[in-house]
N, CA and C atoms as a LAMMPS dump frame, in Angstrom:
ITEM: TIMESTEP
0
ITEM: NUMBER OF ATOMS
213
ITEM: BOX BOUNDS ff ff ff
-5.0000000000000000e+02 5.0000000000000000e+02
-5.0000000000000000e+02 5.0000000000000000e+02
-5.0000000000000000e+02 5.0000000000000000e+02
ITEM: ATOMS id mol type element x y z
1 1 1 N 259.251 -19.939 -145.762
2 1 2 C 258.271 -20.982 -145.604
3 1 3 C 258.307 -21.871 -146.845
4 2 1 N 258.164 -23.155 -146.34
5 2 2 C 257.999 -24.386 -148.078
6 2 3 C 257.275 -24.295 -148.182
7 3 1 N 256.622 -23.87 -149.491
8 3 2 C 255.674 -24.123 -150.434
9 3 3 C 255.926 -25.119 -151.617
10 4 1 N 256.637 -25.767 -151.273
11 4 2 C 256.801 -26.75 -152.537
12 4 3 C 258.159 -27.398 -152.76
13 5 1 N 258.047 -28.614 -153.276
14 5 2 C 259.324 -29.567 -153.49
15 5 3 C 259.01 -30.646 -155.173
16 6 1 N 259.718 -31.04 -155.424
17 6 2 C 259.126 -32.25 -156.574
18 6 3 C 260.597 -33.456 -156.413
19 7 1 N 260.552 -34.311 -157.105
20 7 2 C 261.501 -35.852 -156.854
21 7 3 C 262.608 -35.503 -157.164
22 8 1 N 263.15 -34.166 -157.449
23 8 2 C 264.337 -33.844 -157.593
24 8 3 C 265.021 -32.927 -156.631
25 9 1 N 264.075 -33.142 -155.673
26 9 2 C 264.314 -31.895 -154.179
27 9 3 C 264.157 -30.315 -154.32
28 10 1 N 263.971 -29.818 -156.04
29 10 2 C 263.741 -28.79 -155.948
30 10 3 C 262.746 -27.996 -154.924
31 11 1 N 263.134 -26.965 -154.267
32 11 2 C 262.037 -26.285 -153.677
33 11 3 C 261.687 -25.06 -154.185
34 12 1 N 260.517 -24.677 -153.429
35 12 2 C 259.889 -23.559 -153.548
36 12 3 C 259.299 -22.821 -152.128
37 13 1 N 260.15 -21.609 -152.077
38 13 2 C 260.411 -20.872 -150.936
39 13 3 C 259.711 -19.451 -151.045
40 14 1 N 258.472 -19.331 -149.577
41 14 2 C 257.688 -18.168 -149.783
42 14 3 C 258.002 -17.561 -147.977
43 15 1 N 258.26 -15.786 -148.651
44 15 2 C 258.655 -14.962 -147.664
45 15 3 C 260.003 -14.913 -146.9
46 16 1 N 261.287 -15.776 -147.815
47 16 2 C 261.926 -16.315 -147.785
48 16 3 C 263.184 -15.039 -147.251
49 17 1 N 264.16 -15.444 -146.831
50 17 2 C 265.031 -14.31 -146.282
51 17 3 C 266.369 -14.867 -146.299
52 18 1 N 267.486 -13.733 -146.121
53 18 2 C 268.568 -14.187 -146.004
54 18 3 C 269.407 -13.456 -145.133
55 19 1 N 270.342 -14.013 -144.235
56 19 2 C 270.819 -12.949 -142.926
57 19 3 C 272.223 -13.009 -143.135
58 20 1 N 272.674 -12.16 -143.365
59 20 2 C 274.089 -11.925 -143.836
60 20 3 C 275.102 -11.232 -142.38
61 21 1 N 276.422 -11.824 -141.86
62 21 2 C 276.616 -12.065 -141.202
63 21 3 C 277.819 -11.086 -141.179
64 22 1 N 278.561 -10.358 -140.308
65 22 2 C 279.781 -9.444 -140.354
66 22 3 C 280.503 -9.487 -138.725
67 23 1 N 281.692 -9.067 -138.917
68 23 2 C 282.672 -9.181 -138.274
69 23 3 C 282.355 -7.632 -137.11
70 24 1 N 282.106 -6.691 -137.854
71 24 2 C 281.76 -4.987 -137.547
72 24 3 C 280.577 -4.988 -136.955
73 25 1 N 279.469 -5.73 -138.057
74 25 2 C 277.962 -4.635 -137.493
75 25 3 C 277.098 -5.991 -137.19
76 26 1 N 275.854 -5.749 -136.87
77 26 2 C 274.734 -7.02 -136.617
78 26 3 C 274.804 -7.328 -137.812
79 27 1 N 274.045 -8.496 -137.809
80 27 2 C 273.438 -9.212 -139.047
81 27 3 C 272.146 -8.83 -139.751
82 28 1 N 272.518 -8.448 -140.904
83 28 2 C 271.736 -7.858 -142.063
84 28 3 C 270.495 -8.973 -142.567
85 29 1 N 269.363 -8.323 -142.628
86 29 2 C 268.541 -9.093 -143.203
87 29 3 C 268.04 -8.896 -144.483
88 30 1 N 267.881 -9.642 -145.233
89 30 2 C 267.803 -9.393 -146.416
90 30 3 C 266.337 -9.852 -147.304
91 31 1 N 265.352 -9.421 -147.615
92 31 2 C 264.33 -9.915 -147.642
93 31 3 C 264.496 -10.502 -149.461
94 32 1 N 264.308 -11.934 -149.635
95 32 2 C 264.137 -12.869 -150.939
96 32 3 C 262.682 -12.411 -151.584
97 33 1 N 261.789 -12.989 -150.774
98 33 2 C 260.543 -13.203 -151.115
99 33 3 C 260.371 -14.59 -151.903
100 34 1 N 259.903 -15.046 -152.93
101 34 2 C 259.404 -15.845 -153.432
102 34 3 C 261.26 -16.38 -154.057
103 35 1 N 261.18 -17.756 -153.581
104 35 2 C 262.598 -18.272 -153.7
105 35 3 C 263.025 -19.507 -154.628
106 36 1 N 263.034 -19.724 -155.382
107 36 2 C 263.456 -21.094 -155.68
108 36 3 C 264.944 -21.846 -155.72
109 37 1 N 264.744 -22.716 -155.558
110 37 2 C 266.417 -23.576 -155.197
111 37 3 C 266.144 -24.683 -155.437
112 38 1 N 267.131 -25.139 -156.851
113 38 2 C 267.549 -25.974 -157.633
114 38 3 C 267.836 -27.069 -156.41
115 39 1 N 267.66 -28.381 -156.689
116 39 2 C 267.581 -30.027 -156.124
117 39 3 C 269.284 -30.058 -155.737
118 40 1 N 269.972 -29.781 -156.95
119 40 2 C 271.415 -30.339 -156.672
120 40 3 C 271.843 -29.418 -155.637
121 41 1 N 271.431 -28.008 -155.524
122 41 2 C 272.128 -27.094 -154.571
123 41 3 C 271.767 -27.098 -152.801
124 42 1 N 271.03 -28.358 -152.509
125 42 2 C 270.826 -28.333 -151.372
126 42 3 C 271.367 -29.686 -150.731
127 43 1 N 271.803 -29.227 -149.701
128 43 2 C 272.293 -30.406 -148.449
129 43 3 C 271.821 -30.771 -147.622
130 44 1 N 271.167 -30.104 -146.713
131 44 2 C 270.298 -30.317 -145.664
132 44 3 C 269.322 -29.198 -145.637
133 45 1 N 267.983 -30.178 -145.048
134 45 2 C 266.798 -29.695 -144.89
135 45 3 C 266.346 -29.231 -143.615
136 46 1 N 266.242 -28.185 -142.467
137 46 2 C 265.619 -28.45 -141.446
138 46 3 C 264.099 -27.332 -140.904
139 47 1 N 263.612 -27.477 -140.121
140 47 2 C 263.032 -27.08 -139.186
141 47 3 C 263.594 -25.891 -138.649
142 48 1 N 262.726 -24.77 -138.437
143 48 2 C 263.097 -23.593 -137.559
144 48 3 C 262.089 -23.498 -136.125
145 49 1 N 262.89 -23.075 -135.262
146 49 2 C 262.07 -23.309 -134.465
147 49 3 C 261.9 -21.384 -134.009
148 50 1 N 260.686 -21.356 -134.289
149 50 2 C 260.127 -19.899 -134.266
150 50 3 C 260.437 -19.048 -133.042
151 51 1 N 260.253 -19.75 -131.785
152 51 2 C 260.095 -19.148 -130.634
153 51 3 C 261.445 -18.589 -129.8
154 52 1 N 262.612 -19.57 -130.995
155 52 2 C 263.848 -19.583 -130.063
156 52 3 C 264.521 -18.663 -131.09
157 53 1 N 264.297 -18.054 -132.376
158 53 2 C 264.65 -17.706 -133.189
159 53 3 C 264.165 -16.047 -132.645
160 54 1 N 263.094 -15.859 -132.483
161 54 2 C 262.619 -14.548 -131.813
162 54 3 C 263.383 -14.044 -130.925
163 55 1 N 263.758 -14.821 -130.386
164 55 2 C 264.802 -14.566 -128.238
165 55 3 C 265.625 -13.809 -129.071
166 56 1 N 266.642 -14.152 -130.148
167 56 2 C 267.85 -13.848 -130.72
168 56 3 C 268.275 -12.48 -130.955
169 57 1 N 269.107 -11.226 -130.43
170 57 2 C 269.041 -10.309 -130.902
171 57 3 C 270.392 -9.871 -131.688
172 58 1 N 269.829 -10.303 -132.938
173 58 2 C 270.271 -9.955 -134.009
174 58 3 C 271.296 -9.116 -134.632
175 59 1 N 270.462 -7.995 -133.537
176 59 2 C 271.33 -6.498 -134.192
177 59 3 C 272.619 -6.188 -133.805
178 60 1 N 272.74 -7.445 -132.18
179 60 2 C 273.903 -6.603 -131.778
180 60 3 C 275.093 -8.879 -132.27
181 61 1 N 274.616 -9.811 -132.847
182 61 2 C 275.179 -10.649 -133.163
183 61 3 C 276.277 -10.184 -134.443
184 62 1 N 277.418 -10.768 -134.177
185 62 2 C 278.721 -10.992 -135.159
186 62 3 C 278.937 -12.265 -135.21
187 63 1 N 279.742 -12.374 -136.435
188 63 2 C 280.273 -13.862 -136.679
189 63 3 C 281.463 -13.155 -138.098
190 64 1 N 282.234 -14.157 -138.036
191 64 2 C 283.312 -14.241 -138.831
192 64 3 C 282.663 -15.099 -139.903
193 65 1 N 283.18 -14.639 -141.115
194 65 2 C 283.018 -15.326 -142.783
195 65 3 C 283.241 -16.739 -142.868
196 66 1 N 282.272 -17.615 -143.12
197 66 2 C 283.049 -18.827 -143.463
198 66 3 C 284.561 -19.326 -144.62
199 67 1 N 284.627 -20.398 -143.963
200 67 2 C 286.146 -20.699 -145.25
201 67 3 C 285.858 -20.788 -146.105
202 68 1 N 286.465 -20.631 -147.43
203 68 2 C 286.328 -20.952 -148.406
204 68 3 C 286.122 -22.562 -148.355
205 69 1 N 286.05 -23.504 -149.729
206 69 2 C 285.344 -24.473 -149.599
207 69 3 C 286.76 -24.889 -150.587
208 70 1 N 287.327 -26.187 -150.478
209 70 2 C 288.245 -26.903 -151.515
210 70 3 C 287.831 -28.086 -151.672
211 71 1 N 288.099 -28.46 -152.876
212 71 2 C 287.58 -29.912 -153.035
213 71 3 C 288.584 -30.465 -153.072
């Protein structure tokens, strides 16, 4: 949840989580809690939509690793 931003986009992130993704098993959840994230490290901002996020079952979802990143 946002709890906070200032003119440099920094935020401030409460109850915050992270779902880590594998090839083998479901997706791991990982509980943050109280989050902050630096202005320059963000790209896009969005909206979750709660109800469609619930449907999702998780435990039995896989996904492959993203690419590495080259500049």
């Amino acid at each position: 949840m946002l709890r906070g931003y200032d003119q440099a986009t920094n935020l401030v992130l409460h109850d915050s989580h992270e779902r880590v993704y594998s090839t083998t098993a479901g997706v791991e959840r990982l509980e943050l809690g109280l989050y902050l994230i630096r202005g320059d490290n963000i790209a896009v901002v969005g909206e979750l939509d709660e109800d469609l996020d619930e449907e999702i079952d998780f435990a039995t979802l896989k996904g492959p690793p993203l690419k590495y990143i080259v500049h």
